[in-house]
ZAVEX-984350 format. One record per residue (C-alpha): chain; x, y negated, z; residue in three letters. Coordinates in steps of 0.1 Angstrom, whole numbers, plus 5000, padded with zeros to 4 digits. Example, Ala and Ser with C-alpha at 12.3 -4.5 7.8 and 13.67 -1.06 7.14 Angstrom:
2
R  c    px    py    pz    r
R  A  5123  5045  5078  ALA
R  A  5137  5011  5071  SER
***
This chain:
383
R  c    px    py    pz    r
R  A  3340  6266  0164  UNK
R  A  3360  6301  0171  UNK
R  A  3368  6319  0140  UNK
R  A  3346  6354  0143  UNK
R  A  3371  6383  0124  UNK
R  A  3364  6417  0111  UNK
R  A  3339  6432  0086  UNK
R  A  3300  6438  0091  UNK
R  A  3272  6447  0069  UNK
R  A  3252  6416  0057  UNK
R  A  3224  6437  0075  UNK
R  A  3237  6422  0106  UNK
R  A  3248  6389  0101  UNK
R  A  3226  6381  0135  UNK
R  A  3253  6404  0153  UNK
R  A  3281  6382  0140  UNK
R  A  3259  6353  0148  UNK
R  A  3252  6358  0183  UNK
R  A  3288  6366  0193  UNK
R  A  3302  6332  0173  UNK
R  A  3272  6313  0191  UNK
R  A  3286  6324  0224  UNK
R  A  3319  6322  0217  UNK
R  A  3313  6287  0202  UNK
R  A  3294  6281  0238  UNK
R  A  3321  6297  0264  UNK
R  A  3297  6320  0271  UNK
R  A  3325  6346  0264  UNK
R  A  3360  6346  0267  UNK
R  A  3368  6368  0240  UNK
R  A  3349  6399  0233  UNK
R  A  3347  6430  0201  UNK
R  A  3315  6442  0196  UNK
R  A  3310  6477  0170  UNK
R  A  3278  6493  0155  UNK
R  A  3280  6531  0137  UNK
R  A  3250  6544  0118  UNK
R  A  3247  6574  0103  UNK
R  A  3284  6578  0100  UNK
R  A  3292  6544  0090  UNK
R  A  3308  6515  0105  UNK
R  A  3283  6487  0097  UNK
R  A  3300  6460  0124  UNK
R  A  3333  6458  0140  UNK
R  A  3335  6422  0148  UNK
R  A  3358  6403  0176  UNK
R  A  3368  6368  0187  UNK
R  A  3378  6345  0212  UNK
R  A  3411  6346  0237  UNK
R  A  3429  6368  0255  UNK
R  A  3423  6343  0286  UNK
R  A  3410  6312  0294  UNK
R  A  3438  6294  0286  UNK
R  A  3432  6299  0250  UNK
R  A  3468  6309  0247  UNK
R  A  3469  6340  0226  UNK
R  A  3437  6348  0206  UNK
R  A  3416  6380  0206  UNK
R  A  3432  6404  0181  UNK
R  A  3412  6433  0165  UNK
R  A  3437  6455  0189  UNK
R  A  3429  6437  0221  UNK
R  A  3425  6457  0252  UNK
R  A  3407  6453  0283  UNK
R  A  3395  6474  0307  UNK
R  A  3359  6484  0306  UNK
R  A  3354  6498  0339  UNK
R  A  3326  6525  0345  UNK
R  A  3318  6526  0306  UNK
R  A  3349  6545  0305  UNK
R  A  3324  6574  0322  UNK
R  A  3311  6578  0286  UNK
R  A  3343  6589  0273  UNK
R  A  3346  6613  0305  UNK
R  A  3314  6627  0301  UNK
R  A  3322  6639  0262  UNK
R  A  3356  6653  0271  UNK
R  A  3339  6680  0300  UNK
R  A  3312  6686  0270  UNK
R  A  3338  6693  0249  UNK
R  A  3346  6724  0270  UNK
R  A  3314  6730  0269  UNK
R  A  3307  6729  0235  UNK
R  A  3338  6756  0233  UNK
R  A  3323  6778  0250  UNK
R  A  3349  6773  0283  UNK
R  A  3325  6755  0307  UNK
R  A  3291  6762  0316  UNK
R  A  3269  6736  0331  UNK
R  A  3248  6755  0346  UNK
R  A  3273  6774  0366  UNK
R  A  3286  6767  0396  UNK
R  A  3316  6743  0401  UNK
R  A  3332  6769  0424  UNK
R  A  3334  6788  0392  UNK
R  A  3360  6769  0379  UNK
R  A  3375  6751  0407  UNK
R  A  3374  6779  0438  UNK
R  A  3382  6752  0470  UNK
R  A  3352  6732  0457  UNK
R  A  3328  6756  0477  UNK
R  A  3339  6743  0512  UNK
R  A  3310  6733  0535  UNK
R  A  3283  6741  0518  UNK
R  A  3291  6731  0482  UNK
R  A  3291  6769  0463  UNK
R  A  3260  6765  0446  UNK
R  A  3265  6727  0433  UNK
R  A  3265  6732  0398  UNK
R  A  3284  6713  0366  UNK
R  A  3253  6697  0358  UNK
R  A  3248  6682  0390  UNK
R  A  3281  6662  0391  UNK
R  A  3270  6654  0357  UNK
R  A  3242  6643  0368  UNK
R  A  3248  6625  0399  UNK
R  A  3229  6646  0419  UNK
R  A  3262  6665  0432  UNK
R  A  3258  6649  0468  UNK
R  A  3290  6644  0468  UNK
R  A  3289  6603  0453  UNK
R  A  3321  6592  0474  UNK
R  A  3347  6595  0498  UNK
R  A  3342  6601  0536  UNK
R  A  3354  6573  0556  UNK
R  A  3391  6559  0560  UNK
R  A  3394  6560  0522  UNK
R  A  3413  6532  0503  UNK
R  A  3423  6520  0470  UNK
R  A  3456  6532  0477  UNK
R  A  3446  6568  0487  UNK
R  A  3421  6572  0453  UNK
R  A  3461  6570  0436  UNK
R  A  3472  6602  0450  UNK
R  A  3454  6622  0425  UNK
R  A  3458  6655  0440  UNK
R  A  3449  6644  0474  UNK
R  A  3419  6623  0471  UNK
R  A  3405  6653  0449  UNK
R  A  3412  6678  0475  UNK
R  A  3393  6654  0499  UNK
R  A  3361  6655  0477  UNK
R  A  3364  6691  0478  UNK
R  A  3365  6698  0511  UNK
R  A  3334  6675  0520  UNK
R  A  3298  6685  0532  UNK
R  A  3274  6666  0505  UNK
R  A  3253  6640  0518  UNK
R  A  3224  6651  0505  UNK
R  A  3212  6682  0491  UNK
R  A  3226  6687  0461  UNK
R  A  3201  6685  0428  UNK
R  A  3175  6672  0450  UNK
R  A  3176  6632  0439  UNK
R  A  3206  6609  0424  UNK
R  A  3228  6587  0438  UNK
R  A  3252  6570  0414  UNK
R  A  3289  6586  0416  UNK
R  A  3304  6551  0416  UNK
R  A  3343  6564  0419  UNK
R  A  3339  6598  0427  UNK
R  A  3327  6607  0391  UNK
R  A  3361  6603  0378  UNK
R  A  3388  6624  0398  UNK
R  A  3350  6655  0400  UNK
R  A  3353  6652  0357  UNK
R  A  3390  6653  0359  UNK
R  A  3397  6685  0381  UNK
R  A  3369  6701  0360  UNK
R  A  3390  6694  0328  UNK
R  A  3426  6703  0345  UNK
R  A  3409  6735  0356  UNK
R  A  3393  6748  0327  UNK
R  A  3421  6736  0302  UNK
R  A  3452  6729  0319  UNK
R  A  3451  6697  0310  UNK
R  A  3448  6666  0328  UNK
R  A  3421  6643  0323  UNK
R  A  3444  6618  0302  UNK
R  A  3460  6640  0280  UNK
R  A  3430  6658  0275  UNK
R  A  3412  6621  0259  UNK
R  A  3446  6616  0241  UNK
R  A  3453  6650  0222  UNK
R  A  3415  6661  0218  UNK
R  A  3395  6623  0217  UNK
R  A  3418  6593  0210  UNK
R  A  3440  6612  0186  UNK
R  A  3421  6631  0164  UNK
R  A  3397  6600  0161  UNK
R  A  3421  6580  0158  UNK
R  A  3408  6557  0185  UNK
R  A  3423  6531  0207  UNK
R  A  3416  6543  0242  UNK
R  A  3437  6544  0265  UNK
R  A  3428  6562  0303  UNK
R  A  3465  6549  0317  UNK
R  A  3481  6525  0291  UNK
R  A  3514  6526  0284  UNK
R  A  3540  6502  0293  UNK
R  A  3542  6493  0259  UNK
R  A  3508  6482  0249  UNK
R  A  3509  6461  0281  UNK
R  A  3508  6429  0259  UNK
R  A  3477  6444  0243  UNK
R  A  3455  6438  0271  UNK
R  A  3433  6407  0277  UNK
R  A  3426  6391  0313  UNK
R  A  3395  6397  0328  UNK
R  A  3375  6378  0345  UNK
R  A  3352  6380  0374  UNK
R  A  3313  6368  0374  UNK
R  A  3325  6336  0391  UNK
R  A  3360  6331  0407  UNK
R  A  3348  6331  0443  UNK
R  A  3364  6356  0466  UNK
R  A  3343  6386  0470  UNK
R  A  3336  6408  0503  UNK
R  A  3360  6437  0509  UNK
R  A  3335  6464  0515  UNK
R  A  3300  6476  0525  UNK
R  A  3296  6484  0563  UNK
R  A  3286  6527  0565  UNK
R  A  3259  6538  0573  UNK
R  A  3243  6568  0576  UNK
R  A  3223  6567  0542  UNK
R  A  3239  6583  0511  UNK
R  A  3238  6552  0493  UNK
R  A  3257  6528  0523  UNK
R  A  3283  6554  0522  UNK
R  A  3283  6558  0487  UNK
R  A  3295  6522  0488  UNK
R  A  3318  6522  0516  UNK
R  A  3336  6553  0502  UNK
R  A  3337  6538  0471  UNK
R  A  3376  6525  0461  UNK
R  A  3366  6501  0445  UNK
R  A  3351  6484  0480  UNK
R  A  3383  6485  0496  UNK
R  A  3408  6466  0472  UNK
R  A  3403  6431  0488  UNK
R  A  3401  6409  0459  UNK
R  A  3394  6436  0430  UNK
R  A  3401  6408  0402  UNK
R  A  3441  6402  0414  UNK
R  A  3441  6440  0409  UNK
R  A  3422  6443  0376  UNK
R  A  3448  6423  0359  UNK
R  A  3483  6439  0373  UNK
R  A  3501  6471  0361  UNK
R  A  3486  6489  0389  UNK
R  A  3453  6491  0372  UNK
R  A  3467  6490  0340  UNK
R  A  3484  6524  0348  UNK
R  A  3455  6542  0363  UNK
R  A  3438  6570  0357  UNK
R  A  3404  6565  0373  UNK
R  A  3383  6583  0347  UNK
R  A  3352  6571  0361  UNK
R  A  3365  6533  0356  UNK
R  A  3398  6517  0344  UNK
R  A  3393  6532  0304  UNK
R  A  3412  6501  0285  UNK
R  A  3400  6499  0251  UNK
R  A  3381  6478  0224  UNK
R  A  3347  6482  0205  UNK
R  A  3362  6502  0179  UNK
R  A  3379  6525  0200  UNK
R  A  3355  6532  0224  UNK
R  A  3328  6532  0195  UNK
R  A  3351  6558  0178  UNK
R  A  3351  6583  0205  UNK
R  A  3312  6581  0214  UNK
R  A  3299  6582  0183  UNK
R  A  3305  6614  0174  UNK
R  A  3275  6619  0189  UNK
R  A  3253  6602  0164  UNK
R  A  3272  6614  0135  UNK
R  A  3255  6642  0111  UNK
R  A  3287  6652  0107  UNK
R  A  3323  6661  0119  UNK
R  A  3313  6658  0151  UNK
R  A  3329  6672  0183  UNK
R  A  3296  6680  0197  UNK
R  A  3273  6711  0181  UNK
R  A  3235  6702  0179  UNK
R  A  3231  6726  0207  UNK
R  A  3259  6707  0234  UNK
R  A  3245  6675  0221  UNK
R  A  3207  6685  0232  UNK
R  A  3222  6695  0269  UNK
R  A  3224  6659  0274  UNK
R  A  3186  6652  0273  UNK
R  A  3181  6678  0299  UNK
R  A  3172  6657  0329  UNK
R  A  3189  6656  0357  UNK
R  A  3168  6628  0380  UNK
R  A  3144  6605  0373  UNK
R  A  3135  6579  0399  UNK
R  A  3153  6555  0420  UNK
R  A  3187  6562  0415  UNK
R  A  3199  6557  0456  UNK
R  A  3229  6534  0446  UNK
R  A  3212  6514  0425  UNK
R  A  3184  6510  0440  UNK
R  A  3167  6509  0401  UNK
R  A  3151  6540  0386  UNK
R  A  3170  6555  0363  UNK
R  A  3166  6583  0344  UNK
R  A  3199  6609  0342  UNK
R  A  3207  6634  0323  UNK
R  A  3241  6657  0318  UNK
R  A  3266  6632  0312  UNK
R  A  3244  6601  0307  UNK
R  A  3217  6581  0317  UNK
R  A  3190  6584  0294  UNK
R  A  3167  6556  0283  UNK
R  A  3131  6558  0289  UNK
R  A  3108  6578  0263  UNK
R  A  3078  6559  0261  UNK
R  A  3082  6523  0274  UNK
R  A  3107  6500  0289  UNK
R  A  3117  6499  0322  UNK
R  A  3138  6478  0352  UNK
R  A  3163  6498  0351  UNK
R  A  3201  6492  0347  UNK
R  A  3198  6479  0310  UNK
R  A  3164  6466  0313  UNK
R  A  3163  6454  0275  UNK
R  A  3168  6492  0267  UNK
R  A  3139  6499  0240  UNK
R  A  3123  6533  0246  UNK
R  A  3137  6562  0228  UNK
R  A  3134  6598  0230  UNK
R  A  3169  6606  0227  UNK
R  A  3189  6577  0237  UNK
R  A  3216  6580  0260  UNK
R  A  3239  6554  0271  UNK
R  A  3264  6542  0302  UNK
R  A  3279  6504  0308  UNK
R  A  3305  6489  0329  UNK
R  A  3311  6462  0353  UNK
R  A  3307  6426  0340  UNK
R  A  3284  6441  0306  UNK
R  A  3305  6464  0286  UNK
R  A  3283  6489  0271  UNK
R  A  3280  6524  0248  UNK
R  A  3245  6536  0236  UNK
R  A  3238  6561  0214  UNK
R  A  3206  6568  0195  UNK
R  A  3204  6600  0186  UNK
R  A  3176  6603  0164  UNK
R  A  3184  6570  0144  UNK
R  A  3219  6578  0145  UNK
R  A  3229  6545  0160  UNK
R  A  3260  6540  0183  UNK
R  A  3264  6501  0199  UNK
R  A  3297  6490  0219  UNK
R  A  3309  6461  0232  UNK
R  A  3337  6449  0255  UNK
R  A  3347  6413  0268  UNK
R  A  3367  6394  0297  UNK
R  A  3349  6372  0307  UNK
R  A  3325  6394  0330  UNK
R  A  3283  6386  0337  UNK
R  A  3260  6403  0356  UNK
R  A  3223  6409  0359  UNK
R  A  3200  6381  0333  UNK
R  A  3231  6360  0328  UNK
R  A  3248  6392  0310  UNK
R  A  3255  6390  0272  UNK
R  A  3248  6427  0261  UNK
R  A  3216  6426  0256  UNK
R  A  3213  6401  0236  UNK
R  A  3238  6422  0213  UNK
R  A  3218  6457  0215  UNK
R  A  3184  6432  0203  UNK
R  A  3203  6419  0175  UNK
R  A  3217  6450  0159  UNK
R  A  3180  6466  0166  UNK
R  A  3162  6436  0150  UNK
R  A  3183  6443  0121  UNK
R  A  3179  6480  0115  UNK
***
């Protein structure tokens, strides 16, 4: 049976169950999972392989990417202007970033890309993988579009977009870029391992990952005229052929998509977000830290197709009963905010009970065949 490593309290010996039960099954490849109450690291547990192979096991400073859970980390470094008193979300982007008011876009507010209400979700058509690289560029683009809806009126998921929005938002208001902004503000003074753009030197660091099966996938989403369909198609991650190849090659290791190639573990990602269940030494003040539950949208989200429920940085869980959404094993709670990534890795944050859950894996799942739940009802059953 694989040998489970690191420390948990004997509160939650059903969270170090459940991960050597699927390792012990191949349900996971390798995988670190971390829980935080009040303050305190009560699990940070990992396992398994580094790839299917079973050639070089899952160390406790394992990377992988974590796709669009690296949107949480995003999210905290724009409210950490906030909190300073440099950014206001409810102030117009064009505030801050001048060419963003092109065709029509002046009064689209922080909040809204925030929010993903912004109408501006993706890139207008040709857009490519290739093109999301030039930084400067595909930014510029976003800028100078018409939104595709009207802005604060409903949300569509900002798949791709999210990241390079967040990132001029932080370059403009600190002078920073995105990464260095995580580094020297987030990763560093936590002393968390997250990495948006990974050295070449922690290359051997990062695990393989693995798609939902190993069938080749479709290269894209034919536009149409709905927000969503182009949402989609103007999404870079539709247009990389067979995304998987690219997942596991410098290229992605190096990028700097902060909506969606974050490369951490549990701990490191755990580290960062939460601070925002901590009663103290946070980066947040109560005050920022309420701006999150001030909602954004609540219905069916357009890319989804689900209803979820956003606020400023987050998606929030439901407040008085469970619902299909993306995490549908999410129990209700009036201040619980949370975002996951491709193939099930996951950061929620309970406020009020001062609970902060993360895990990351390889070996990714989707929809009921997806592991994280079954993580999230363990470390709940045993609070």
């Amino acid at each position: 049976m694989p040998e489970v490593h690191g420390t948990y309290d004997p509160r939650f010996q059903r969270v170090h169950d459940v991960l050597a039960a699927n390792l012990d099954a191949g349900r996971e490849v390798g995988a670190s999972v971390y829980v935080n109450v009040g303050g305190v690291d009560v699990v940070d547990l990992w396992g398994g392989w580094r790839e299917k192979e079973q050639t070089t096991p899952w160390t406790e400073d394992t990377l992988v990417t974590v796709f669009s859970a690296t949107k949480t980390v995003t999210s905290l470094a724009v409210l950490t202007l906030v909190d300073r008193g440099e950014l206001d979300v409810y102030a117009p982007v064009a505030d801050y970033w001048p060419e963003f008011a092109q065709n029509g876009k002046e009064r689209v507010e922080v909040r809204h890309i925030l929010g993903h209400t912004s109408g501006v979700s993706g890139w207008e058509l040709p857009f490519t993988f290739d093109d999301a690289f030039d930084m400067d560029g595909a930014t510029a683009r976003l800028a100078a579009q018409r939104p595709w809806w009207e802005p604060g009126s409903a949300s569509v998921y900002h798949a791709s977009s999210y990241g390079h929005l967040c990132a001029e938002l932080v370059r403009r208001v600190s002078g920073k870029t995105l990464p260095e902004f995580v580094a020297s503000e987030l990763a560093g003074p936590l002393s968390a391992d997250f990495y948006l753009g990974v050295p070449d030197s922690e290359f051997g660091r990062i695990a393989t990952i693995y798609p939902v099966d190993e069938r080749s996938r479709s290269a894209g989403v034919p536009a149409t005229d709905t927000p969503a369909a182009k949402t989609r198609a103007g999404s870079f991650t539709g247009t990389m052929g067979e995304p998987f190849q690219v997942f596991n090659q410098p290229v992605w290791w190096r990028s700097v998509f902060g909506g969606s190639s974050g490369h951490c573990n549990a701990r490191g990602l755990g580290r960062i977000v939460s601070t925002l269940t901590q009663d103290g030494g946070k980066l947040l003040s109560p005050k920022t830290v309420d701006l999150i539950f001030d909602e954004q949208a609540d219905g069916v989200d357009g890319y989804y197709e689900k209803p979820i429920r956003w606020g400023i940085g987050y998606a929030l869980a439901s407040a008085e009963s469970n619902r299909r959404g993306p995490l549908p094993f999410l129990r209700p709670g009036e201040r619980t905010c949370f975002w996951y990534g491709t193939g099930g890795s996951l950061a929620i944050m309970d406020v009020d009970r001062g609970v902060t859950i993360t895990y990351v894996m390889n070996q990714c799942r989707s929809g009921k065949d997806s592991l994280n739940g079954e993580y999230y009802n363990a470390v709940y059953d045993s609070l």
